[in-house]
C-alpha positions in Angstrom: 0.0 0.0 0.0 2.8 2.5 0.9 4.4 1.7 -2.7 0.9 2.4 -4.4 0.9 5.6 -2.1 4.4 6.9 -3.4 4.0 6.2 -6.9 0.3 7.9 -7.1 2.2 10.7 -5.1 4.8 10.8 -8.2 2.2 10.5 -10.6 0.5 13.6 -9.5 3.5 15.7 -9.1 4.8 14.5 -12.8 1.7 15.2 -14.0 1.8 18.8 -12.7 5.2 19.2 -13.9 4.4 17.9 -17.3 1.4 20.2 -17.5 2.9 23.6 -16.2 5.9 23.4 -18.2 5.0 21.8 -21.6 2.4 25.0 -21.6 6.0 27.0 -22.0 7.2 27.4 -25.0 11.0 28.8 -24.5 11.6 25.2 -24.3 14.7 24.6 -25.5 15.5 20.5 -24.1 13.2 18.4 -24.2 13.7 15.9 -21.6 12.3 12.1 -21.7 12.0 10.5 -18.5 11.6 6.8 -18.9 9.6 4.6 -16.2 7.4 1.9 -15.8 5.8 0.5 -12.4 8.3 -2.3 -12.0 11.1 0.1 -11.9 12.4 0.0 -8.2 15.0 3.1 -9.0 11.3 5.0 -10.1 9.5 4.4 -7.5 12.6 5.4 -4.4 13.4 8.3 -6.4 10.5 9.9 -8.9 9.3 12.3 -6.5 12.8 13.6 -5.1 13.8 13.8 -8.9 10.9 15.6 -10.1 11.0 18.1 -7.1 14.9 18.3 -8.5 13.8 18.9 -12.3 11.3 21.3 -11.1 13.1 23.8 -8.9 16.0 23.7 -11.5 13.3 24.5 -14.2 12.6 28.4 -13.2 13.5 29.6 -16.7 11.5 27.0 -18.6 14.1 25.7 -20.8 13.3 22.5 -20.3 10.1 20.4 -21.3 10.0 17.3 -19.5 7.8 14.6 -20.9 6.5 11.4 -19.5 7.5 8.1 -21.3 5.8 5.3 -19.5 7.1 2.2 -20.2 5.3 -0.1 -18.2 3.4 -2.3 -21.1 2.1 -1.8 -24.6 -0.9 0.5 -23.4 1.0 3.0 -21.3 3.4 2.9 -24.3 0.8 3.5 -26.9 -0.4 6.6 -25.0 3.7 8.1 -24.6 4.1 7.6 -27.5 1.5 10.1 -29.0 3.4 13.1 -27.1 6.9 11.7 -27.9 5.8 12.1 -31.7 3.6 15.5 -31.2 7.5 16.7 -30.0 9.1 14.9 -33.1 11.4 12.9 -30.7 9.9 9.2 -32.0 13.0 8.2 -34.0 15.1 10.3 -31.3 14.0 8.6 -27.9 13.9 4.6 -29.9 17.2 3.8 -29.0 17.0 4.2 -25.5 14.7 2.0 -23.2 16.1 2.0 -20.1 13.8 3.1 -17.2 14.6 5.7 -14.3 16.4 7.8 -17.2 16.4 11.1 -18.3 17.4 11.5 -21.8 18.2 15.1 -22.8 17.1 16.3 -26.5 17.9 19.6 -28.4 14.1 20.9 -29.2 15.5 21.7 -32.4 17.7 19.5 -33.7 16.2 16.4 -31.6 19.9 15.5 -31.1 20.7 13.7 -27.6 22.5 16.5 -25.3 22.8 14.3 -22.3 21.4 11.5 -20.1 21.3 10.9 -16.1 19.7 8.6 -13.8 16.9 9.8 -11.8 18.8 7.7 -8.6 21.5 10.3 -9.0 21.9 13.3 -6.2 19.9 16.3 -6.2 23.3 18.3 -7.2 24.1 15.4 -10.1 20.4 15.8 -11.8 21.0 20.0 -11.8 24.1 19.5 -12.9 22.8 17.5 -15.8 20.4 19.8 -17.0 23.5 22.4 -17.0 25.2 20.7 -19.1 22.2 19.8 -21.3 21.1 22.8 -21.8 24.6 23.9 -22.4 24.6 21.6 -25.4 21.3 22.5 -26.5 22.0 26.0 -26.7 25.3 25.8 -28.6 24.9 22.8 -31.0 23.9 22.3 -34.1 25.8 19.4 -34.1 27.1 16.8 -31.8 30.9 18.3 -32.4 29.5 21.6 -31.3 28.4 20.9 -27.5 32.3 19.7 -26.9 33.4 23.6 -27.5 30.7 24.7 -25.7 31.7 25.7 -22.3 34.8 27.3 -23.7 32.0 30.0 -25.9 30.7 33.0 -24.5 27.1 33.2 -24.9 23.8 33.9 -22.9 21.8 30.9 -22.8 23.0 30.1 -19.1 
């Protein structure tokens, strides 16, 4: 019962976060957090990850998307978002659950990747970087010279 509890909890407050910040549109990652109910690292850390994502997310550069993969149902119904955002072809290649994957809005291009079980100061740090590599790259090549660039995207 106290699982049920903690993943309806995380449901809710993904939810919210999905809602609130897909409604921005300065988006400029668009990050795809994998789960499905039998993922043990999803259900001790969603919540604290989310609260992580969200309090990192005061700019609104980053999207974050839902994609459940728990069974063919909850994946037919991701999947409908993951293609509204043109990341289908993008997000195929990487299945693992209690992931983040980073994506370029733009380019779709992969910008980074980080396990929800990671720290509070890991999963900020990730979006950093990710954005970082949004911002500057065109091209995977790009986002190495990044950080040595001046420019304003934070």
């Amino acid at each position: 019962m106290k699982t049920l509890k903690t993943i309806s909890a995380s449901l809710i407050l993904i939810i919210a976060l999905s809602t609130s910040i897909s409604a921005q549109s300065n988006a400029k990652v668009l990050a795809v957090i994998n789960e499905a109910d039998r993922c043990q690292t999803c259900q001790h850390n969603g919540e604290r990850a989310i609260k992580t994502f969200k309090a990192n997310n005061k700019d609104g550069k980053f999207q974050f998307v839902m994609n459940n993969l728990t069974d063919e149902k909850t994946k037919k119904a991701s999947s409908e978002k993951l293609k509204q955002l043109g990341l289908t072809d993008a997000i195929a290649p990487y299945k693992g659950t209690g992931m983040v994957y980073f994506f370029n809005a733009d380019t779709k291009k992969l910008t980074g990747k980080i396990s929800i079980a990671k720290s509070d100061e890991e999963l900020a740090e990730a979006m950093k970087s990710a954005n970082k590599g949004a911002c500057c790259s065109k091209s995977p090549g790009d986002a190495k010279n990044c950080a040595a660039k001046e420019h304003s995207c934070g």
